[in-house]
mmCIF file of the N, C-alpha and C atoms, coordinates in Angstrom:
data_MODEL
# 
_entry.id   MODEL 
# 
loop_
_atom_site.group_PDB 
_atom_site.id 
_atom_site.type_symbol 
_atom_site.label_atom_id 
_atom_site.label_alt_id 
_atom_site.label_comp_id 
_atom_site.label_asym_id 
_atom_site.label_entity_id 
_atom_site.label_seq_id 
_atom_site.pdbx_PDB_ins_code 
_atom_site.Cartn_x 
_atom_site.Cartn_y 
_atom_site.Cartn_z 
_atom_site.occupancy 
_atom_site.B_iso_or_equiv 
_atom_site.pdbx_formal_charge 
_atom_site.auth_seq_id 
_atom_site.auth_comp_id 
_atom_site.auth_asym_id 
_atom_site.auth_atom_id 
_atom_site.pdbx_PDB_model_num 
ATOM 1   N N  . UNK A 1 1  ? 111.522 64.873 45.463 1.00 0.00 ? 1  UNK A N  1 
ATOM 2   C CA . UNK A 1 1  ? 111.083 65.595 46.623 1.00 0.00 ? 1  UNK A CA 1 
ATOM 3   C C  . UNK A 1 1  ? 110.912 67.065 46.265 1.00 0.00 ? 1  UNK A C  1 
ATOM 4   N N  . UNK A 1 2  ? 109.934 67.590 47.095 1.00 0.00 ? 2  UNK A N  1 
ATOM 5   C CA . UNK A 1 2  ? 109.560 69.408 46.450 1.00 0.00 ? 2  UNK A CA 1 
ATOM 6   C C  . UNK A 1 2  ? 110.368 70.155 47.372 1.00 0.00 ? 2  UNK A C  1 
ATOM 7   N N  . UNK A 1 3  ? 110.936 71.311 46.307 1.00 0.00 ? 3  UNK A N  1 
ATOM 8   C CA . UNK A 1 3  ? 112.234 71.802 47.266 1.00 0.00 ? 3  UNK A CA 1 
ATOM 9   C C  . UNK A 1 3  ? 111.389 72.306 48.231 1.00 0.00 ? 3  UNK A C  1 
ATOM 10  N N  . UNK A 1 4  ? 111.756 72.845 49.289 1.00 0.00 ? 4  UNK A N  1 
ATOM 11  C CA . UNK A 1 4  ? 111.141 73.622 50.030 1.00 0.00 ? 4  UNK A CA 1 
ATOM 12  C C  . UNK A 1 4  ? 112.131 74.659 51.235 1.00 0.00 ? 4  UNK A C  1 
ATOM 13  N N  . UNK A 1 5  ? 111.812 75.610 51.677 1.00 0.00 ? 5  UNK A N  1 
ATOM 14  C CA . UNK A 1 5  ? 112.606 76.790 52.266 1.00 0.00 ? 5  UNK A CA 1 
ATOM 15  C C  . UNK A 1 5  ? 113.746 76.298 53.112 1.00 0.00 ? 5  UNK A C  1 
ATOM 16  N N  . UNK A 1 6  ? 113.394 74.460 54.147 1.00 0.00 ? 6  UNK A N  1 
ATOM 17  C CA . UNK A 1 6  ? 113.979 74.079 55.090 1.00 0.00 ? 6  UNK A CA 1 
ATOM 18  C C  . UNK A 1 6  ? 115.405 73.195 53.923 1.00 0.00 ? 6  UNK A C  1 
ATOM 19  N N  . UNK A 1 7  ? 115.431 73.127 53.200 1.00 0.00 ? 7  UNK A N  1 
ATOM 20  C CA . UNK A 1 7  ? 115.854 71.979 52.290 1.00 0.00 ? 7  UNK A CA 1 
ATOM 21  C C  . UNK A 1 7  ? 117.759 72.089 52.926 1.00 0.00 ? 7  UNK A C  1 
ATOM 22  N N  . UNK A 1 8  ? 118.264 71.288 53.466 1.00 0.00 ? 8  UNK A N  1 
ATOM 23  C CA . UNK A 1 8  ? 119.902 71.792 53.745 1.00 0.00 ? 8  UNK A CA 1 
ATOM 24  C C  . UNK A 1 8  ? 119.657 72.251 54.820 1.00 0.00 ? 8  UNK A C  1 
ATOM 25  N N  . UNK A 1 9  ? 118.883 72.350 55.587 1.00 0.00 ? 9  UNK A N  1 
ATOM 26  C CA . UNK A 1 9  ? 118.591 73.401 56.823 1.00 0.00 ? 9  UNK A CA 1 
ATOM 27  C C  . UNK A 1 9  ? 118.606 72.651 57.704 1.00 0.00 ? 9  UNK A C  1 
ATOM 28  N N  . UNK A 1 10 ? 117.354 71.819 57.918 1.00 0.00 ? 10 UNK A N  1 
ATOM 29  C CA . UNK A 1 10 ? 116.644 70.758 59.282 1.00 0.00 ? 10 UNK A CA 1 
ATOM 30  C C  . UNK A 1 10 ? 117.447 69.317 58.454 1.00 0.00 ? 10 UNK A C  1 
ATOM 31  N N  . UNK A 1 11 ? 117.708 68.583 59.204 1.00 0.00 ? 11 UNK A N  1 
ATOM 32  C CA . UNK A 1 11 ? 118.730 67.227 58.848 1.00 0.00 ? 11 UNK A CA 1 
ATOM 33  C C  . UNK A 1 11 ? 117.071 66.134 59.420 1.00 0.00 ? 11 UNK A C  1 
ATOM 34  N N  . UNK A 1 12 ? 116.587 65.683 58.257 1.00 0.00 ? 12 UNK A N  1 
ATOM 35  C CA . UNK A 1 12 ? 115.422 64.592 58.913 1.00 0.00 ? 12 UNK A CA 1 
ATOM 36  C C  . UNK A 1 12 ? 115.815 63.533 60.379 1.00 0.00 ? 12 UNK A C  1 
ATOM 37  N N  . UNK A 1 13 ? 117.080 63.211 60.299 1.00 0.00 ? 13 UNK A N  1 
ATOM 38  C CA . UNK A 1 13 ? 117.845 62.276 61.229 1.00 0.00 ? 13 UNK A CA 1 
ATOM 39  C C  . UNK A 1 13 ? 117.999 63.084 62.353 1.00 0.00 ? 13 UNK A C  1 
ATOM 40  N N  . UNK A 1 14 ? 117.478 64.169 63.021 1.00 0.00 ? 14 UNK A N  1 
ATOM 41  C CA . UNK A 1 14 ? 118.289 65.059 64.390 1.00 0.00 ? 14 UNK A CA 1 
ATOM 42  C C  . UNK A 1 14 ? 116.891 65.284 64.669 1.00 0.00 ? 14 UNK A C  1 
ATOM 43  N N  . UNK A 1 15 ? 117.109 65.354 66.277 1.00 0.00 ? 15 UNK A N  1 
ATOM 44  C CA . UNK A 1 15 ? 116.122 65.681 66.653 1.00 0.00 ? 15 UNK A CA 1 
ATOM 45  C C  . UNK A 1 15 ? 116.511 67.568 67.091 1.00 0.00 ? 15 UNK A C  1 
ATOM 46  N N  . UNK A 1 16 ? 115.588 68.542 67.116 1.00 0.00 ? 16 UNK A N  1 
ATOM 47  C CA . UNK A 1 16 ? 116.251 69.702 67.576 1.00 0.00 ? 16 UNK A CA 1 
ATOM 48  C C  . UNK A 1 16 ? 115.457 70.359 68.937 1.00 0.00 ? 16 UNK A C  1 
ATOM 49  N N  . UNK A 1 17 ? 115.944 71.782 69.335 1.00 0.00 ? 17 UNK A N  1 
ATOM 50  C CA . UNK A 1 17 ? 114.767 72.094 70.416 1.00 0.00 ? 17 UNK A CA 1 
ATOM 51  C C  . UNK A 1 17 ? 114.223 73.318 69.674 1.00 0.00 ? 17 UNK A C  1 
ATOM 52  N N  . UNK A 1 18 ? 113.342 74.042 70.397 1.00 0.00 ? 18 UNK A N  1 
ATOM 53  C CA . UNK A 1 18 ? 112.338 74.821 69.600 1.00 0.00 ? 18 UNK A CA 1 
ATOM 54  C C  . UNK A 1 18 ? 113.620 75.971 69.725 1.00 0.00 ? 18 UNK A C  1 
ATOM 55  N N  . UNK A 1 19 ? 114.962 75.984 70.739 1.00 0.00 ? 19 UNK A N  1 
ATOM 56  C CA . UNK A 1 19 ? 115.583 77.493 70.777 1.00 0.00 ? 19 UNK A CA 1 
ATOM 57  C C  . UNK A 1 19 ? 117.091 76.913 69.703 1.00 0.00 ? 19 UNK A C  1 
ATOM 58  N N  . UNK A 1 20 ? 116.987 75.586 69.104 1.00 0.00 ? 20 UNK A N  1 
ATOM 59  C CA . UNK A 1 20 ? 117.736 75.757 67.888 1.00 0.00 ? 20 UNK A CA 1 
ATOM 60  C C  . UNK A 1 20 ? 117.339 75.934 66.613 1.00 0.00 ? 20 UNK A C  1 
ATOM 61  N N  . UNK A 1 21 ? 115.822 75.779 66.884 1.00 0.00 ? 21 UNK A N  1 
ATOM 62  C CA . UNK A 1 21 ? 115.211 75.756 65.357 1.00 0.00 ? 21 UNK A CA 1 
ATOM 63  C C  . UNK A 1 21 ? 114.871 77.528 65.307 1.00 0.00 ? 21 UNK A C  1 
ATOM 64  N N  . UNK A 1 22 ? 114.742 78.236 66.532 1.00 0.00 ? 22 UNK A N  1 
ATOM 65  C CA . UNK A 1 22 ? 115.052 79.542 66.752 1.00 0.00 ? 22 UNK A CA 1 
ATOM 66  C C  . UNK A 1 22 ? 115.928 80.612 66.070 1.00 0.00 ? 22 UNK A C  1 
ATOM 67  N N  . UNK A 1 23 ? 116.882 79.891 66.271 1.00 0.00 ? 23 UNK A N  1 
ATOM 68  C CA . UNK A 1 23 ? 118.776 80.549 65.753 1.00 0.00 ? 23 UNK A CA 1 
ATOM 69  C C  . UNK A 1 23 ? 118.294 79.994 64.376 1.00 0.00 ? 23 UNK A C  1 
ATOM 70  N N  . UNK A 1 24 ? 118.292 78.784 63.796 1.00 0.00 ? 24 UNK A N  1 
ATOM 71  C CA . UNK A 1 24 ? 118.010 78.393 62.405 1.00 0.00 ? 24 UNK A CA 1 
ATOM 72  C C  . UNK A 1 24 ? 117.433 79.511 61.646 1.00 0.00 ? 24 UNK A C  1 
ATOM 73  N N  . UNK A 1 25 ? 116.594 79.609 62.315 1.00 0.00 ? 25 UNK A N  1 
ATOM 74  C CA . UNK A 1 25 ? 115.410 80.900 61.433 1.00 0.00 ? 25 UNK A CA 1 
ATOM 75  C C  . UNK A 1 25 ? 115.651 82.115 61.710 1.00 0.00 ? 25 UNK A C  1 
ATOM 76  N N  . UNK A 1 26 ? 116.503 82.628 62.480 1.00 0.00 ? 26 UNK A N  1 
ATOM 77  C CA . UNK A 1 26 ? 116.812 83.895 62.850 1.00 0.00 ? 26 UNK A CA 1 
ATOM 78  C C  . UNK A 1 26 ? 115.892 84.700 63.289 1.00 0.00 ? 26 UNK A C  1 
ATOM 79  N N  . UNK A 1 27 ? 114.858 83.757 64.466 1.00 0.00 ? 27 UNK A N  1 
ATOM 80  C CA . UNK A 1 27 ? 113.902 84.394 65.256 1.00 0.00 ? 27 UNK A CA 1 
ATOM 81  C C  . UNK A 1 27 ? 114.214 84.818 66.630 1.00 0.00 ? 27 UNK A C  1 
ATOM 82  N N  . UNK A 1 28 ? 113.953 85.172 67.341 1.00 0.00 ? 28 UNK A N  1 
ATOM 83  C CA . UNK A 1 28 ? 114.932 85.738 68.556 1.00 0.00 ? 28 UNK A CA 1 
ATOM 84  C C  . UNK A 1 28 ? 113.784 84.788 69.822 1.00 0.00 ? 28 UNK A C  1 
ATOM 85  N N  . UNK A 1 29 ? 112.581 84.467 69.928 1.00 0.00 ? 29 UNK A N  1 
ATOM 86  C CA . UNK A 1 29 ? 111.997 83.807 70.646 1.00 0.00 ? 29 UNK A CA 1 
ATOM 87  C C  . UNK A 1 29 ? 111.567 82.321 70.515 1.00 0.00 ? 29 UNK A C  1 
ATOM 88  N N  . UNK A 1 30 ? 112.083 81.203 71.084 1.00 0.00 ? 30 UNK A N  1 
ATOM 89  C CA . UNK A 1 30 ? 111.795 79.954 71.184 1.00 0.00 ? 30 UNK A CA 1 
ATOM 90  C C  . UNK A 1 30 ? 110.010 79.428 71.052 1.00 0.00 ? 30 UNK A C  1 
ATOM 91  N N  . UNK A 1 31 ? 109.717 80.563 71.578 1.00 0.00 ? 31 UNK A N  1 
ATOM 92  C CA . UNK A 1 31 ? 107.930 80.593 71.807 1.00 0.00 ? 31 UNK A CA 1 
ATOM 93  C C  . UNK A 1 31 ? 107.781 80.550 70.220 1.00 0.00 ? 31 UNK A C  1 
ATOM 94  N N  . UNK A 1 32 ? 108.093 81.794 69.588 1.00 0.00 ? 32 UNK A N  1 
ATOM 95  C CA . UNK A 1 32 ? 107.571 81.990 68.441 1.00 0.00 ? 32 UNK A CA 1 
ATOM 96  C C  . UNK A 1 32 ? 107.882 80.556 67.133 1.00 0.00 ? 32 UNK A C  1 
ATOM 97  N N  . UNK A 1 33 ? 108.928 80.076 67.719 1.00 0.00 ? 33 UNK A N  1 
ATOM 98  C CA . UNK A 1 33 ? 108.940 78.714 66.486 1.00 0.00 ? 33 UNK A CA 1 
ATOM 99  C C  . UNK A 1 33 ? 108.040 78.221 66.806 1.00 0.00 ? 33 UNK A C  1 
ATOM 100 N N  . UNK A 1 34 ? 107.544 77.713 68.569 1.00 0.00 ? 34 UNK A N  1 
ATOM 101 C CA . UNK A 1 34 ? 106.548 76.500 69.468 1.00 0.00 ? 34 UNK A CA 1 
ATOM 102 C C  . UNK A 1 34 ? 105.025 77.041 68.323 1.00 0.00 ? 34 UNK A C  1 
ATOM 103 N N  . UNK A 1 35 ? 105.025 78.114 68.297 1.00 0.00 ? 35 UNK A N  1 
ATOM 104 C CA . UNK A 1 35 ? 103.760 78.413 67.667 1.00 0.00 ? 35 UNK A CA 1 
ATOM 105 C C  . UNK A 1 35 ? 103.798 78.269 66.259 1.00 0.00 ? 35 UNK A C  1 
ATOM 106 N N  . UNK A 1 36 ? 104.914 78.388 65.580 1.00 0.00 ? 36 UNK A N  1 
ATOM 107 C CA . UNK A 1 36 ? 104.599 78.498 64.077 1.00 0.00 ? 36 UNK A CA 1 
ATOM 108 C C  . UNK A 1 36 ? 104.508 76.750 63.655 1.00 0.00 ? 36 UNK A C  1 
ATOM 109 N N  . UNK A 1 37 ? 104.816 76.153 64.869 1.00 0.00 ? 37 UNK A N  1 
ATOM 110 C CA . UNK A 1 37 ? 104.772 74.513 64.584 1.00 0.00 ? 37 UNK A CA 1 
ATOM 111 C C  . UNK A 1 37 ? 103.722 74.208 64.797 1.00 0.00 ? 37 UNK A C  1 
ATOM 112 N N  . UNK A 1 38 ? 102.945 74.812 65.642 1.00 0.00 ? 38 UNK A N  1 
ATOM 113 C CA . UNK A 1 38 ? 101.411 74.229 66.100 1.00 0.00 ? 38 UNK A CA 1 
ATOM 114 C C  . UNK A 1 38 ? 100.446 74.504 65.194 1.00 0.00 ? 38 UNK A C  1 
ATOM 115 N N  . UNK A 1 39 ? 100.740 75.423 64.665 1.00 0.00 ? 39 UNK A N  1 
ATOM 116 C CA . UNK A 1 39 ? 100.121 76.334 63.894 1.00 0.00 ? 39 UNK A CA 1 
ATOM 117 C C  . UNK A 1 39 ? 100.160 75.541 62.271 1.00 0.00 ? 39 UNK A C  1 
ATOM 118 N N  . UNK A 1 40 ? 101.310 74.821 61.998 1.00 0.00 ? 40 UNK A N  1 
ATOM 119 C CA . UNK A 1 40 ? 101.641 73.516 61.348 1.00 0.00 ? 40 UNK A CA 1 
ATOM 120 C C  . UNK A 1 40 ? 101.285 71.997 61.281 1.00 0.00 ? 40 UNK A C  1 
ATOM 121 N N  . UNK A 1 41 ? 100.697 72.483 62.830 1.00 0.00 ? 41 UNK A N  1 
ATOM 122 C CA . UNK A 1 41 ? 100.059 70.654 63.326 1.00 0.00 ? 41 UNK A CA 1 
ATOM 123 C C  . UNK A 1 41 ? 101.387 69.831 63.028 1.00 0.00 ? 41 UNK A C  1 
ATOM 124 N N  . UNK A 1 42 ? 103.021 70.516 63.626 1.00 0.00 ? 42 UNK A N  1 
ATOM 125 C CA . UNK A 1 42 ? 104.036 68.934 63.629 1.00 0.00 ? 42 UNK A CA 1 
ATOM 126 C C  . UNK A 1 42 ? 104.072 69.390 64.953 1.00 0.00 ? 42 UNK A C  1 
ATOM 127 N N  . UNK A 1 43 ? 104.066 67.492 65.456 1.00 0.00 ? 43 UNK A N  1 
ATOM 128 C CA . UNK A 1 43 ? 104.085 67.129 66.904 1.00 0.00 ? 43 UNK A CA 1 
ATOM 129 C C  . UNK A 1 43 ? 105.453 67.936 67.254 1.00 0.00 ? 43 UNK A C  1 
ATOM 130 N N  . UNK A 1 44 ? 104.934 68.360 68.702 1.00 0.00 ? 44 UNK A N  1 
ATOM 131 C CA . UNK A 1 44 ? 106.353 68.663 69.795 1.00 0.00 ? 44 UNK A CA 1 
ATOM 132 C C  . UNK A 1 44 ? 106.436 67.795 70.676 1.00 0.00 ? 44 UNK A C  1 
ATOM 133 N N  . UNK A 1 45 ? 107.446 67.752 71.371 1.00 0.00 ? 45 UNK A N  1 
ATOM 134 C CA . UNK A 1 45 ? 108.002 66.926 72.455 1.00 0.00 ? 45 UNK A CA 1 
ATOM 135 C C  . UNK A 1 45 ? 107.718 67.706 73.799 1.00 0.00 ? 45 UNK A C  1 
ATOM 136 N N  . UNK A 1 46 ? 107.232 67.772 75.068 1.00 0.00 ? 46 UNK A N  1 
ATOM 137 C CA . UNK A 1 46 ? 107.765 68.515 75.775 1.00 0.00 ? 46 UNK A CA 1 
ATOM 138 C C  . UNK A 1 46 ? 108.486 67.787 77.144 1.00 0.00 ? 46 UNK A C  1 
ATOM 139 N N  . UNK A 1 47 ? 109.418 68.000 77.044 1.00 0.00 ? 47 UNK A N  1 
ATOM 140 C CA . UNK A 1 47 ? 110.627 67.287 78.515 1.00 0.00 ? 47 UNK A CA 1 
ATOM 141 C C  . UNK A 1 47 ? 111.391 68.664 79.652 1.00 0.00 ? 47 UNK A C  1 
ATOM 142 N N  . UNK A 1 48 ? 110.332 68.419 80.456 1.00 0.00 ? 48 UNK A N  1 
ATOM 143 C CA . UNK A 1 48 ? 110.594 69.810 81.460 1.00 0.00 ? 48 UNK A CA 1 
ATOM 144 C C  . UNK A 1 48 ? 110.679 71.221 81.053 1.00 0.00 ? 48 UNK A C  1 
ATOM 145 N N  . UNK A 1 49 ? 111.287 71.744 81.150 1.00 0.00 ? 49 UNK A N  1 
ATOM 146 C CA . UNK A 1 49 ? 111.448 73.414 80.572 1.00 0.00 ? 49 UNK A CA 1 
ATOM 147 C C  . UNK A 1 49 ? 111.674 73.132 78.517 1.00 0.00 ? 49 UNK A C  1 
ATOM 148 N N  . UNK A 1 50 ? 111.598 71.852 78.089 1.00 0.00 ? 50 UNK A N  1 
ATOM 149 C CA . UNK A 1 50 ? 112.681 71.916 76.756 1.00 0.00 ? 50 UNK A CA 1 
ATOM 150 C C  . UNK A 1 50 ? 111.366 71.352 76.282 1.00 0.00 ? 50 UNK A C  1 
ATOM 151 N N  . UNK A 1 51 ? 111.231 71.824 74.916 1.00 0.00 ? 51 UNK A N  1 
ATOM 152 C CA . UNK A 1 51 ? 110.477 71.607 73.830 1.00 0.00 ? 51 UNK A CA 1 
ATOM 153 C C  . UNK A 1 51 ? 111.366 71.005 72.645 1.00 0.00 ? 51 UNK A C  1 
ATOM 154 N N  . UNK A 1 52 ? 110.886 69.759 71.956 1.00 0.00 ? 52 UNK A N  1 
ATOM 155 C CA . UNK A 1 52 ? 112.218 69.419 70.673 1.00 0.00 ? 52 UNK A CA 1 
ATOM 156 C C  . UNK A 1 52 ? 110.779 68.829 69.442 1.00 0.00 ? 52 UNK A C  1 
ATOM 157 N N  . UNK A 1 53 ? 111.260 68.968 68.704 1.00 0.00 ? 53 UNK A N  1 
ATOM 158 C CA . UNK A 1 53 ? 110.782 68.465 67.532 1.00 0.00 ? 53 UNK A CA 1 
ATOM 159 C C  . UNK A 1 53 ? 111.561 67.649 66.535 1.00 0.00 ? 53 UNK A C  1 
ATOM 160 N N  . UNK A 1 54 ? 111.180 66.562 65.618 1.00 0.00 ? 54 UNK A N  1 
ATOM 161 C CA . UNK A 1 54 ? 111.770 65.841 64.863 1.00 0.00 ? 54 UNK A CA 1 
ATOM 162 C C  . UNK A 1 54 ? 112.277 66.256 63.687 1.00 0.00 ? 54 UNK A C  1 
ATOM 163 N N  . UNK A 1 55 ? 113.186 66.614 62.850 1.00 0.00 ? 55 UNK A N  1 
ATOM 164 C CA . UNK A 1 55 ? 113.481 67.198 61.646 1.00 0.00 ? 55 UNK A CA 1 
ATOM 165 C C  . UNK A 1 55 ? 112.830 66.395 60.876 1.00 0.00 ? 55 UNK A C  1 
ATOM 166 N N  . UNK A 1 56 ? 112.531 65.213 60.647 1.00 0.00 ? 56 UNK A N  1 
ATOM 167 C CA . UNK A 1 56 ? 111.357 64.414 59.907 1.00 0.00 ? 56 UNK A CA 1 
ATOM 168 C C  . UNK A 1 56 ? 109.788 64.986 59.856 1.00 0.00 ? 56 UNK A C  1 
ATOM 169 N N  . UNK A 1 57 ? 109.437 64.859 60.949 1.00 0.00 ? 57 UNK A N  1 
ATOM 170 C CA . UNK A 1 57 ? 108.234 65.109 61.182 1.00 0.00 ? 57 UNK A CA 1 
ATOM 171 C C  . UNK A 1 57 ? 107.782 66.992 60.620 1.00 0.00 ? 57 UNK A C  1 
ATOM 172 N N  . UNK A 1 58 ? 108.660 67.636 60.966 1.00 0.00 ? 58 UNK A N  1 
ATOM 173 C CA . UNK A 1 58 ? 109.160 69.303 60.739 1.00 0.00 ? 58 UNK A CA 1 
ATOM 174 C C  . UNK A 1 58 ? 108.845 69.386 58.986 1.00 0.00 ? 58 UNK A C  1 
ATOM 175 N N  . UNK A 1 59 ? 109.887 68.366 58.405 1.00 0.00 ? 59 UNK A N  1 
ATOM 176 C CA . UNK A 1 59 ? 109.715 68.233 56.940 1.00 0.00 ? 59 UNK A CA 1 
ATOM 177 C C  . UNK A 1 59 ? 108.350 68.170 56.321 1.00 0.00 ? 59 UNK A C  1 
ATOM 178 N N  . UNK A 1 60 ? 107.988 66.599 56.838 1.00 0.00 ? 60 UNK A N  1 
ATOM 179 C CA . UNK A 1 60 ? 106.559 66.015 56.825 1.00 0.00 ? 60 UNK A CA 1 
ATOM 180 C C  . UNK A 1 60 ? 105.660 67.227 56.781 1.00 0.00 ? 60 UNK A C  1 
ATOM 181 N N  . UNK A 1 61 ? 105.263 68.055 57.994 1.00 0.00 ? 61 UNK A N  1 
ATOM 182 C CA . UNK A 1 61 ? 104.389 68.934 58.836 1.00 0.00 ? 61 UNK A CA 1 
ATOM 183 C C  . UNK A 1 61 ? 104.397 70.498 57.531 1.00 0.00 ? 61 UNK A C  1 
ATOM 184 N N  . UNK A 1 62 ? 105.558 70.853 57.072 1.00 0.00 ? 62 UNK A N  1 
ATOM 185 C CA . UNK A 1 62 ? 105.783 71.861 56.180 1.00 0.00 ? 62 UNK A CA 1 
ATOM 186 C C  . UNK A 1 62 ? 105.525 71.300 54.720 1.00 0.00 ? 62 UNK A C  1 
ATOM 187 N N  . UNK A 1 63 ? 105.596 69.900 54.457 1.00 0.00 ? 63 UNK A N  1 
ATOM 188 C CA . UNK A 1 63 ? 105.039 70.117 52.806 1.00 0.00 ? 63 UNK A CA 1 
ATOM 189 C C  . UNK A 1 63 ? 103.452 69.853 53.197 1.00 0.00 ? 63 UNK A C  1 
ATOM 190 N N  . UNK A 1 64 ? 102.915 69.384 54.318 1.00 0.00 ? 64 UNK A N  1 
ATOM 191 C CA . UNK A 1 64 ? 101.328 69.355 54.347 1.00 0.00 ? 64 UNK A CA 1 
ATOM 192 C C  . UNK A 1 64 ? 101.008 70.611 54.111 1.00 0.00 ? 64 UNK A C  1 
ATOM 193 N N  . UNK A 1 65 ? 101.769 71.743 54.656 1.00 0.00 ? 65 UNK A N  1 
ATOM 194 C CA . UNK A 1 65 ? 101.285 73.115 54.689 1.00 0.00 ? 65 UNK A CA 1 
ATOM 195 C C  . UNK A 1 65 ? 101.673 73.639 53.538 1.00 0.00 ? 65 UNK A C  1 
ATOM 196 N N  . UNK A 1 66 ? 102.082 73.490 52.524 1.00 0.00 ? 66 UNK A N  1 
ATOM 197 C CA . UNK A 1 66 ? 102.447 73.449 51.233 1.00 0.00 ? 66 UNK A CA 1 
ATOM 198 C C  . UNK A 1 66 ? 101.471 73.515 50.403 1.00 0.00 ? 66 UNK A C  1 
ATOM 199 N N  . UNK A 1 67 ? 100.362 72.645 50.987 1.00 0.00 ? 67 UNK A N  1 
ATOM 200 C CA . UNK A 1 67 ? 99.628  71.524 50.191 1.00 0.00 ? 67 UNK A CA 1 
ATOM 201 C C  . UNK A 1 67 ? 98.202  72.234 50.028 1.00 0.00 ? 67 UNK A C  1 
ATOM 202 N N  . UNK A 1 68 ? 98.357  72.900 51.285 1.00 0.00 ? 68 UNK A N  1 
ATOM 203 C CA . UNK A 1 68 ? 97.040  73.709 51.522 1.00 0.00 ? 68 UNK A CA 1 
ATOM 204 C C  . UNK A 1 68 ? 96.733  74.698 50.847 1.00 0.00 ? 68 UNK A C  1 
ATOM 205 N N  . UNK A 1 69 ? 95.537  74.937 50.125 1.00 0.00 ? 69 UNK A N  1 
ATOM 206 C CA . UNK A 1 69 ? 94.518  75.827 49.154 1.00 0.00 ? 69 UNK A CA 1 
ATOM 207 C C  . UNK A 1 69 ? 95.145  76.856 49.956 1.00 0.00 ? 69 UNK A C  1 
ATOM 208 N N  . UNK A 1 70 ? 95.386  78.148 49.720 1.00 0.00 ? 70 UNK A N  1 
ATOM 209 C CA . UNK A 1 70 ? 95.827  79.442 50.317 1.00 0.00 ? 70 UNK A CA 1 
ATOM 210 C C  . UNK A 1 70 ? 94.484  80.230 50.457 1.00 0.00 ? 70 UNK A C  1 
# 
């Protein structure tokens, strides 16, 4: 597997919300992860006020963007 920045970080098995993957990254706005994921093309969840994403899919979604010609 290619290391990558999340490696020890996001657990593939958990699902998280966009304001823990927030604190993870030491971003101060929930918005700003919602976008850096879209911006990633990995699916979100949305369930009333709460946004969650898959630590699988998160993984998945970041080595595609890896992958991409710069």
């Amino acid at each position: 597997m290619a290391s990558t920045i999340h490696d020890g970080i996001v657990d593939d098995d958990r699902v998280y919300t966009t304001e823990a993957l927030a604190r993870i990254f030491g971003v101060k706005q929930a918005r700003t992860v919602e976008l850096w994921l879209e911006q990633m093309e990995c699916p979100i969840k949305h369930f009333g006020s709460r946004t969650f994403v898959s630590g699988h899919e998160f993984r998945l979604a970041v080595e595609r963007s890896e992958q991409l010609p710069k």
